[in-house]
N, C-alpha and C positions, 0 to 999 in steps of 0.2 A: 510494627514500628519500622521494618525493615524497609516495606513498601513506600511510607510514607517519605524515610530519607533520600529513598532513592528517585521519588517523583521530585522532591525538593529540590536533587543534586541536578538532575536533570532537564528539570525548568527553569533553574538557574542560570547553567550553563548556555541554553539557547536566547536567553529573554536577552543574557547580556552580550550575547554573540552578534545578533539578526542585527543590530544598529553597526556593527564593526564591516561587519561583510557587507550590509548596504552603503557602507562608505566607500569601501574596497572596490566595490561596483560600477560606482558613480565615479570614481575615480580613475577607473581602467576604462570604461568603455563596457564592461559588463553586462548591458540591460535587453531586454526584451524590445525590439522594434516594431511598433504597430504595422499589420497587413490588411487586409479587407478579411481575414478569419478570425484577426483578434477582437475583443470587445473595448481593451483599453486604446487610448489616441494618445499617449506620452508613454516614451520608453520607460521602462521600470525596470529596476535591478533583479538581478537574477540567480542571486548567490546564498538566497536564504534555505535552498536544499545542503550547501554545504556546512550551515549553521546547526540544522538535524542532524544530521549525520556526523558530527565532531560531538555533537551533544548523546546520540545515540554507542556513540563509539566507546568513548570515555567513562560513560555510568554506566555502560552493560561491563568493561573493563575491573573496573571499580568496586563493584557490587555481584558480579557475578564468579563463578568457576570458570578456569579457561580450562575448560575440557573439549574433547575431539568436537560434540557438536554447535558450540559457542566459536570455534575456531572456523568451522563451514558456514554459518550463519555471519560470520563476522567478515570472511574472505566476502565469501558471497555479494553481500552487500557494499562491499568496497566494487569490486566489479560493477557492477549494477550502477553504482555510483556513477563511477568513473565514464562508461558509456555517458551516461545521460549528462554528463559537464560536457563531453566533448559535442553533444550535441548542442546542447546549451550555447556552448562558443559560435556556432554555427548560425545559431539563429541571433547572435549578436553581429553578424555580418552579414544580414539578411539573406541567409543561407539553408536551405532543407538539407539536415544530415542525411544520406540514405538509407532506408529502415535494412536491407541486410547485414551492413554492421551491427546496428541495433540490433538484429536478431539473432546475430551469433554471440555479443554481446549475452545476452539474454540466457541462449542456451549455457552458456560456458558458466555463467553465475547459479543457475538451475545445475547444472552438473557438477558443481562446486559441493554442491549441499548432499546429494550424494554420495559423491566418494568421502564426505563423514559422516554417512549413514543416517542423514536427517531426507529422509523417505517417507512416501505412504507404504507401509510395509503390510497389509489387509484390512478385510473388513469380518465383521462377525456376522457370520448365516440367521437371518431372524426366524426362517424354520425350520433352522435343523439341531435345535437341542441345543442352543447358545455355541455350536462349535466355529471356533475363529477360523477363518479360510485365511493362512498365510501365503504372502506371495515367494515364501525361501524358493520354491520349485520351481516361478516364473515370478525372476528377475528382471526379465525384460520388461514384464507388465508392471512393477514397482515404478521403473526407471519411466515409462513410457505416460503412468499418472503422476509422477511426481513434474514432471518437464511440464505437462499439458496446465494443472494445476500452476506452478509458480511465474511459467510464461504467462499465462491467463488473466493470473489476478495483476501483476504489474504491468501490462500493458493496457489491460480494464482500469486501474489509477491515472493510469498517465491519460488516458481518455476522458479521463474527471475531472481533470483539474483546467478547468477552463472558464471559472469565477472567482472572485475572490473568494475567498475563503472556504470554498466548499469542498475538494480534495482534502484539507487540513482537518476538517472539521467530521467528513465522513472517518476520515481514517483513526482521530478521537474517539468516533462512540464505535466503529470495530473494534478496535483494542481494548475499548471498555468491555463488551462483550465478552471479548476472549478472556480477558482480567479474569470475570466472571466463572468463565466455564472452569480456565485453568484453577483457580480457589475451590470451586465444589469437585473438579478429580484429585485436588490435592499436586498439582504440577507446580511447583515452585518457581523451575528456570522458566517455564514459558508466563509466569505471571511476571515476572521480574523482567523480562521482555513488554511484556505487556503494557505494564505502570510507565517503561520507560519511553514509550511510543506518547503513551496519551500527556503525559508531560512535556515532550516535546515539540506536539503538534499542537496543545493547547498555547504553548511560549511563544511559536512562531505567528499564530493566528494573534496572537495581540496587535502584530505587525503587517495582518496580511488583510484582515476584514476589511472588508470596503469603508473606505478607500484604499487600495492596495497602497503599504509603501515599497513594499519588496515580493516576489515572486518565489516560488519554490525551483522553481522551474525543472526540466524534464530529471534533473540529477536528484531532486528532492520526491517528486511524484513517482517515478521507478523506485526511487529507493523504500519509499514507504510502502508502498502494492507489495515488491519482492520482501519485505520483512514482515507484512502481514500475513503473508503466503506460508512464507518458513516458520512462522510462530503455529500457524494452524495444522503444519505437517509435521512439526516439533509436538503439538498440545493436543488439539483439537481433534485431529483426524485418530490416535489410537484409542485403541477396543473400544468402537462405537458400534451399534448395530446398523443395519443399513438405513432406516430409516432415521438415526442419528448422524451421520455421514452428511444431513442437510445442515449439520450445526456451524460448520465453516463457512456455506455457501451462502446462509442465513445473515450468520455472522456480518457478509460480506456483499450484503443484496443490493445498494444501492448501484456499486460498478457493474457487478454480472449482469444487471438489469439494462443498464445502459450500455455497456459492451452489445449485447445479445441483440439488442432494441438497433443500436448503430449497424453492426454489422450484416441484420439481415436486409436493414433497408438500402445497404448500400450493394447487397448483393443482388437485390429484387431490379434496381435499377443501375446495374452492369456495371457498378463504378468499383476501383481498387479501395479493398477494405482496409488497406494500411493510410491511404492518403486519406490528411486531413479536413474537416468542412463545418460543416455549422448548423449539424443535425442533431446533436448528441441531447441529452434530455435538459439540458439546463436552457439550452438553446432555443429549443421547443417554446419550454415553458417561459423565456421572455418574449417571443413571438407573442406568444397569445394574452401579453399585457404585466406581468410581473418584473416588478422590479429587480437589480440583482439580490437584494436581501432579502425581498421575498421570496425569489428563485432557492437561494440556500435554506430558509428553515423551512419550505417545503419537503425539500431534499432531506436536510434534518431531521425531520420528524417522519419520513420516510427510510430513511435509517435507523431513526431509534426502534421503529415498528418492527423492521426487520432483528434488529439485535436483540428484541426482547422475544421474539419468535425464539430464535435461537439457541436465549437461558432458558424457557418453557419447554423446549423438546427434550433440554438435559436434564433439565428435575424432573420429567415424564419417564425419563431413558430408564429402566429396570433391567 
C-alpha cells in the first residue's frame, strides 16, 4: 500500500507540474532551438526535467528516511541537476555548454554518493565457496567503479534522449526492473526509489509522446541516468555473484547498448566522442524508414527484453 501512495503522490505532483513549467518556459524564453542535429523544427520548452526532479524530490522526502544514504542520493542528484539546467540554458541561446564542466559536474555528483557510502562496495567469488571479495582493503577500486558506473549510466541517458518519448519511457521500464529486483532482495529504500522514478517518468511522458509538448531536456535526462545509477549501487549491485553483477547492466541495456554502439563508432572514424551527431541507435533506426513511434516501441520492446533478462538472472541467482 505503501508503494502504491507513493507512485500516486508522485504522478501527481509531476502530471500537474509539466503544464506550469511549460508555461514558465514559453514565457522566459526557455525552449530548445532547432539545429541540423535536432529532429524537432519548433522550439520546444525545456523545463520539464525540472518538473521530475521537484516531483522526485518531494516524494522521495515525504515517504522516505532521511538517512546518510537518501542524503548522497539526494545531493547527488541536485548537482546533476543543476549542471544539466545550466546547460540547458545554453542551448536556449543557441549555445554548446562545454562538456568539461559537464564532466566535473558529473564527477562531483558521483563523489557525492560516496562520501555517504552509496558505493560498489564487492562482488561475490562464484568459485570460491560463496566468499564475498570486499573492497574495505582497496578503496580506491570502490571509488574508481563506482565513478565509472554512475558517470557511465547518466551520460549513456543523456545520449538517449533524442526522441520523443523515448529517454522517459526507457528509464520507466529500468525502474520497473529494479522495482522488481529490489522486492524479491527485500530492499525497501531502493524500491521506494524505484516506484518513485517510474511514476514520474510515466506523468511526464503524458506530455512528452510524440508530439512533444515539452522536453526533458539535458537537467531531466542526466538526472534520471545519475538516479538510475545510484538506485543500482544502492540495490542492485550488493551480494550478487559475478554472473549476477549483469543485473544492473541488464536492467539498463538499452543506453549501454547505444553508448557502446555511439562511442565505438565514433572512435573507428577519429571523431570526439563527446561531440554530438546523428548516429546514436534511434537515429539509425529512422534512417532506414521508421517512424518516431515506431522508433520508440522498438526501442521499448527492446528494453523490456532487456529488464526481463535482468529479473530471470535474479530468480536464477542461488
Amino acid at each position: 500500500m505503501q508503494h502504491v501512495f507513493t507512485f500516486t503522490l508522485a504522478f501527481v505532483i509531476v502530471y500537474a507540474m509539466v503544464p506550469v513549467m511549460r508555461s514558465i518556459a514559453l514565457r522566459t524564453g526557455f525552449v530548445d532551438i532547432p539545429n541540423k542535429r535536432k529532429i524537432h523544427s519548433d522550439p520546444i520548452p525545456l523545463l520539464g526535467g525540472a518538473a521530475m526532479f521537484a516531483g522526485f524530490l518531494v516524494t522521495t522526502m515525504l515517504m522516505g528516511d532521511i538517512d546518510s544514504e537518501y542524503i548522497g542520493i539526494a545531493l547527488g542528484s541536485f548537482v546533476i541537476f543543476a549542471v544539466g539546467l545550466i546547460d540547458d540554458y545554453a542551448k536556449t541561446r543557441g549555445k554548446d555548454f562545454p562538456a568539461l564542466p559537464k564532466f566535473i559536474g558529473q564527477l562531483l555528483a558521483a563523489s557525492i554518493l560516496i562520501y555517504f557510502d552509496v558505493r560498489i562496495k564487492g562482488v561475490t567469488i562464484p568459485f570460491g565457496g560463496g566468499e564475498y571479495l570486499r573492497f574495505d582493503d582497496w578503496y580506491w577500486l570502490s571509488v574508481i567503479a563506482t565513478i565509472l558506473w554512475v558517470v557511465g549510466i547518466t551520460n549513456m541517458f543523456n545520449y538517449l534522449d533524442g526522441v520523443d518519448g523515448l529517454a522517459g519511457g526507457i528509464a520507466a521500464i529500468s525502474s520497473t526492473s529494479l522495482l522488481f529486483i529490489s522486492l524479491l532482495k527485500g530492499q525497501a529504500v531502493s524500491a521506494m526509489f524505484a516506484v518513485t522514478l517510474i511514476a514520474i517518468t510515466l506523468a511526464f511522458l503524458r506530455h512528452n509522446f510524440h508530439p512533444a509538448q515539452i522536453f526533458m531536456g539535458d537537467s531531466g535526462s542526466n538526472f534520471l541516468g545519475f538516479t538510475l545509477a545510484a538506485i543500482a549501487v544502492q540495490g542492485a549491485f550488493k551480494a550478487y555473484t559475478l554472473v549476477s553483477l549483469a543485473v544492473p547492466v541488464l536492467a539498463l541495456g538499452v543506453p549501454i547498448f547505444d553508448f557502446f554502439y555511439v562511442t565505438l563508432k565514433r572512435i573507428k572514424e577519429k571523431r570526439p566522442i563527446y561531440k554530438p551527431d546523428k548516429e546514436h541507435t534511434h537515429h539509425r533506426l529512422m534512417k532506414s524508414g521508421l517512424s518516431q513511434i515506431q522508433t520508440v516501441a522498438f526501442l521499448y520492446l527492446l528494453g523490456i527484453c532487456f529488464s526481463l533478462a535482468s529479473i530471470i538472472v535474479v530468480l536464477t541467482d542461488k
